[in-house]
C-alpha positions in Angstrom: 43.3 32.7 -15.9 41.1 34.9 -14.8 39.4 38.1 -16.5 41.1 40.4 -14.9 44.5 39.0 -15.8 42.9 38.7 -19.6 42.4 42.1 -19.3 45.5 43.0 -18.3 47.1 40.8 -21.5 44.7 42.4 -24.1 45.2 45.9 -23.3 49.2 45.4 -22.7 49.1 43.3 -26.5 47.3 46.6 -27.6 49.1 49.3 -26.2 52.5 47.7 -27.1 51.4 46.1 -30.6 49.1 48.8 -32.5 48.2 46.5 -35.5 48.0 43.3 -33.5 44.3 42.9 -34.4 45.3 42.8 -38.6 48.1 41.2 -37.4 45.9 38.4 -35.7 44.1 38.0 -38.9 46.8 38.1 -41.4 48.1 34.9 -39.1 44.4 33.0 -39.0 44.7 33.5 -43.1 47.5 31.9 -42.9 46.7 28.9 -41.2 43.5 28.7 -43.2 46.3 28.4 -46.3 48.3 26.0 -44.3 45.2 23.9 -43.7 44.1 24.3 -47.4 47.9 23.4 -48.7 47.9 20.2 -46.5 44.5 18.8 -47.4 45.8 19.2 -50.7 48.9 17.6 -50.6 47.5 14.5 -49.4 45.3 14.1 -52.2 48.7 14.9 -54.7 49.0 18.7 -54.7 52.1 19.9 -56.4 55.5 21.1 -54.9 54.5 24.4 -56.4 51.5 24.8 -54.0 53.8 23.8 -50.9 56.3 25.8 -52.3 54.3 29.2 -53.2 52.9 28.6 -49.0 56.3 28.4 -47.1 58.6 30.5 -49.5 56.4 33.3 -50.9 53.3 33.5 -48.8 54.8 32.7 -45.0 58.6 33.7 -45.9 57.8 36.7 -48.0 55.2 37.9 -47.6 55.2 37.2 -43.9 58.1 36.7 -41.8 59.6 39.4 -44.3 57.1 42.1 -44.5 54.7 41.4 -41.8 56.4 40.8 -38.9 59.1 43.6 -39.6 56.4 46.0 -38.4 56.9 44.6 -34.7 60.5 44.8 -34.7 60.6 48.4 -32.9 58.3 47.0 -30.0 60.5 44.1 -29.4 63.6 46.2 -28.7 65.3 45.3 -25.2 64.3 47.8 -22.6 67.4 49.2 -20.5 66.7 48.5 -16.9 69.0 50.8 -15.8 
């Protein structure tokens, strides 16, 4: 791809998504606590750890709360 094309991506991802750069981070937390969790759970950690990642912290907290905030951007556009 090349850097005019990026371009194009970065400022339409801007323009379209005000947040997306908290929203970016908020998501590389997340896999950092997905990482964390797994490393964990091979050396025994508890349900409770797996649980308190997929319900409360990616459910919850995330697809709930976070992602919300992008639902008026993703409307379908009328072509007409």
């Amino acid at each position: 791809m090349n850097a005019i094309s990026q371009d194009l991506i970065d400022h339409t991802i801007a323009h379209f998504y005000p947040e997306a750069d908290a929203h970016s981070r908020i998501h590389n937390s997340l896999l950092q606590d997905i990482r964390s969790v797994l490393h964990k759970f091979k050396k025994k950690a508890s349900v409770a750890d797996l649980f308190n990642l997929m319900a409360i912290k990616i459910v919850k907290n995330h697809l709930l709360e976070e992602d919300r905030k992008f639902f008026p951007y993703l409307e379908p556009v009328d072509p007409c």
